[in-house]
N, C-alpha and C positions, 0 to 999 in steps of 0.2 A: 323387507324381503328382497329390494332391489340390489341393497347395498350387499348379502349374503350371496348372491347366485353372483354378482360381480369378484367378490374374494373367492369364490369357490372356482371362476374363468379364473381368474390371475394365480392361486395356486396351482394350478396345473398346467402355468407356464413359466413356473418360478423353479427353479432347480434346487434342489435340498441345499441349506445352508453352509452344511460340513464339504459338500465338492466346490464349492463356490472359494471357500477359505484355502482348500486344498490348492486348489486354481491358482490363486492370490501369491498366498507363499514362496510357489512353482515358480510362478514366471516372475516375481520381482526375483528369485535369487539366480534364475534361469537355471533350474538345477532339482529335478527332483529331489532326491539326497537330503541336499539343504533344505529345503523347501520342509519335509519330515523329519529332520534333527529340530527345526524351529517348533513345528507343531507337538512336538514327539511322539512323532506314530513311525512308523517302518516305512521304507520306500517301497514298499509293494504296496502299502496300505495306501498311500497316496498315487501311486500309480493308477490302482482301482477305482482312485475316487473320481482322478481327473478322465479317464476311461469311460465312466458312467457319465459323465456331467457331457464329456465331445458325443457320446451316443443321445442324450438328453435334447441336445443343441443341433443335433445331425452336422457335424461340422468339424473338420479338425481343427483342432487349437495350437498343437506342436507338432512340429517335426523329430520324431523321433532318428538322434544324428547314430555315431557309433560307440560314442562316452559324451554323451551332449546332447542338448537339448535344445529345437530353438522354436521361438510364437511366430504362427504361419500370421501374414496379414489380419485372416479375423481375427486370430487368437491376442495380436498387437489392440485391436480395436475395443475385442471383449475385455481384456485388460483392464483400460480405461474405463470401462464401465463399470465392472465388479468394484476397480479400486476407490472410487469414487463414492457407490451403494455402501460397501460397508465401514468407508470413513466417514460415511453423514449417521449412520447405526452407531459408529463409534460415539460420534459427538456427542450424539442423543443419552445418550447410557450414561457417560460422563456429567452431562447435566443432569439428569434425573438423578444422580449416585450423591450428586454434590448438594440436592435439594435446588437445584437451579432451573427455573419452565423458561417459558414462554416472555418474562422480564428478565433476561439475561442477555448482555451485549456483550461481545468483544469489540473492541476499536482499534485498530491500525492507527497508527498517526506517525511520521516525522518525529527527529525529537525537537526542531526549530516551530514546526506548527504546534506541536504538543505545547512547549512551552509559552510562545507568543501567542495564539489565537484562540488555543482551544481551552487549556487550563484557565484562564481569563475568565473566559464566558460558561464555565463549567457550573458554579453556581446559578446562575439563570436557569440551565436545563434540569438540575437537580429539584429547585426549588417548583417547575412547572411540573416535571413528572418525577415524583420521589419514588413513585412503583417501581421504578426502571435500574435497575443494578448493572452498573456502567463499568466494564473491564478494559486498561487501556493496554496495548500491544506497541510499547515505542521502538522503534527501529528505524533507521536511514537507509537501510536495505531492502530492496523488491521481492518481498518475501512472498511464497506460497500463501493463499489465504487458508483455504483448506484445510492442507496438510497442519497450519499452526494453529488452527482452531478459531479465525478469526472473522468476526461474522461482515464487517463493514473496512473499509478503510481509507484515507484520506492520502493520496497520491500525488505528487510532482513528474508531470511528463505531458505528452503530446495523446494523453488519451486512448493511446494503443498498447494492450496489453493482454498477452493470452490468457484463454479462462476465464476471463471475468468480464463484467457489465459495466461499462465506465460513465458516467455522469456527470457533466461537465457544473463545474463550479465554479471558479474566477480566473479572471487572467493571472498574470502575473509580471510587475512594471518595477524596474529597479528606479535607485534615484542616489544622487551622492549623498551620504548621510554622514553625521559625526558632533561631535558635543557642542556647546556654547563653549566649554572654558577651552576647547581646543581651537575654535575660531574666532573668541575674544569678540571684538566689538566690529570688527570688517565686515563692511556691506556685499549683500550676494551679490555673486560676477555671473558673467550671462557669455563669457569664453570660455569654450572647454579648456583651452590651454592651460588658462590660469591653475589649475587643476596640476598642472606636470611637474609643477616646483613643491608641490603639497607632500605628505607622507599619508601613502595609500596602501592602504589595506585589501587585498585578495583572498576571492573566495574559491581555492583549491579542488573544486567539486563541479559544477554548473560550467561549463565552459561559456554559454551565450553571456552570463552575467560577470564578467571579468573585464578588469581594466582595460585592457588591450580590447573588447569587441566593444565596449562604451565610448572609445574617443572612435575607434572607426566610426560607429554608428554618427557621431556626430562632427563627419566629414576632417580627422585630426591622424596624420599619420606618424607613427613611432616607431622607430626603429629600432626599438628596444623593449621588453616588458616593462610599461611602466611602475608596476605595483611594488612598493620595496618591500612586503612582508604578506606570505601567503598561508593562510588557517586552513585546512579541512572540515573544518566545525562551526556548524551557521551560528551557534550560541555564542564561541568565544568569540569571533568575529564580530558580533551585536557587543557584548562585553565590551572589547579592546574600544572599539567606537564610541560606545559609552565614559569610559575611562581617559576619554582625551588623548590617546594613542594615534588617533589621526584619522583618516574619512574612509569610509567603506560604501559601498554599493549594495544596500538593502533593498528587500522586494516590498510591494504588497501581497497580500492583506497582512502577511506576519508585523509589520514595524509601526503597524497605522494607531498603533496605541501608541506607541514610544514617540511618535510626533506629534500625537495629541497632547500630550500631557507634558511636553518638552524636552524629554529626556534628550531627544535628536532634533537637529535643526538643517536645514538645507542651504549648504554654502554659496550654491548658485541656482539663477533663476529658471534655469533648462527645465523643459517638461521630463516628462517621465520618457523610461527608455522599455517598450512592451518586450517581452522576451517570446521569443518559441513558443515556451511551454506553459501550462497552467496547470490550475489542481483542480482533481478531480476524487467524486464518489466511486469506490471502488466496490462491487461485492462479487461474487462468485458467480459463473454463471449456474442453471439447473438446480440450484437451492430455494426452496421456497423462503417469500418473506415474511417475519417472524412477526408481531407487530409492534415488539421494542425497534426492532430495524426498521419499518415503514415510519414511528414516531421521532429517532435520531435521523436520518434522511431528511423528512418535514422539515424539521426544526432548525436544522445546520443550511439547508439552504435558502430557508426565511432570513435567518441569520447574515448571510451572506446578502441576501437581496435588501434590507438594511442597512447594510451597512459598506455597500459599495462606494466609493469616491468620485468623483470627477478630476481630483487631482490629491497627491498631498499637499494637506495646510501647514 
């Protein structure tokens, strides 16, 4: 009875659906017009509807110009809100449409974390919770979560970020890294210099994790870019390095497999070099959580907390 007289107070402060939509249309196209060429109703019919919804709300939403149309500050604010309401509607409907509940993830990831950290460990998570239908979202770009339907995601930065919840999960420490057969049988050197006659690899992206802020960091001045070949691509970069091409500057947690298991080895005795930024849980803010999202959160930060270093071996 409680939960009833509760939906009966919130429908009769919830505005009819169709002015809500009308709304929406409006002010992304800033254009009545448009706004009912997309819907396909008439610009009078939409006029009416957003008419009703400012009387509904007691508030104006637009300024009516002289061929124009513009969102008064609330109208800027309710905006935000509408578009927000009926893109989590959207999602919802879309999962429901696809036979997809309440075990359905999207994941964000890098494509350097996707392929070094998380496809790795992928099988562990599947085989502890098989209920869980794990969707991955790879991109290198700071994408909308949202708008791309993405319910979690795994981020490189300083933890600031509009919109969303961020969750701090590992540092992030480069190290000079590069093959056995490219450093042959020469014992590690403990001068960064030694480094300047090498063939060095740059990683085009990251600015703190570049040659040039590596010998600074370690008191070495160059008057020159030392890096003789620079990637935009943390995978080929890991490749080239692989492939005996010459030494790159790899972070953690991504490479800590690849020195495990020898692929990469460490040409000098130098500690680690902590960068800026680190990576973090990313979700949306004002979404609730799902409990496939609460159980990938768990899990990846357990993960994390296993298997942090004290140094690379």
């Amino acid at each position: 009875m409680h939960n009833l007289t509760v939906m009966k107070n919130l429908r009769n402060k919830i505005p009819p659906l169709g002015s809500l939509v009308a709304f929406e249309a409006a002010a992304r196209h800033m254009s009545f017009t448009r706004g009912a060429n997309e819907l396909g109703v008439t610009q009078v019919a939409i006029s009416r509807q957003i008419k009703a919804l400012e009387e509904f709300v007691n508030v104006r939403l637009f300024e009516r110009l002289n061929r124009a149309v513009r969102l008064t500050p609330e109208g800027k604010e309710f905006q935000r809100v509408v578009t927000g309401g009926l893109t989590q509607i959207a999602d919802s409907v879309v999962e429901f449409q696809s036979g997809r509940g309440s075990n359905y993830l999207v994941v964000g990831t890098t494509t350097a974390f996707s392929a070094y950290w998380l496809m790795p460990r992928l099988a562990k998570f599947r085989a502890k919770f098989p209920e869980i239908d794990l969707r991955f979202a790879v991109d290198d770009k700071c994408v909308d979560l949202k708008s791309s339907g993405i319910h979690v995601s795994i981020r490189y930065g300083n933890g600031d970020w509009a919109e969303v919840k961020s969750t701090y999960l590992c540092d992030s420490e480069v190290l000079p890294l590069c093959s056995r057969s490219y450093w042959k049988e020469r014992p590690q050197i403990d001068d960064p210099r030694g480094l300047l006659d090498e063939f060095l690899i740059d990683f085009d992206y990251v600015v703190d994790s570049r040659w040039s802020s590596w010998f600074q960091h370690f008191g070495v001045d160059v008057d020159k870019d030392p890096s003789d070949i620079s990637i935009d691509a943390y995978t080929s970069m890991v490749q080239a390095a692989q492939n005996g091409q010459g030494i790159a500057l790899l972070s953690s947690p991504l490479v800590d497999d690849l020195i495990e298991n020898g692929s990469l080895i460490a040409p000098t005795s130098l500690p680690r070099q902590k960068l800026a930024g680190g990576y973090y849980l990313v979700t949306p803010k004002n979404r609730d959580v799902c409990p496939a999202l609460g159980i990938f959160q768990e899990w990846i930060m357990q993960e994390m907390k296993l298997e942090k270093r004290s140094s690379f071996q």
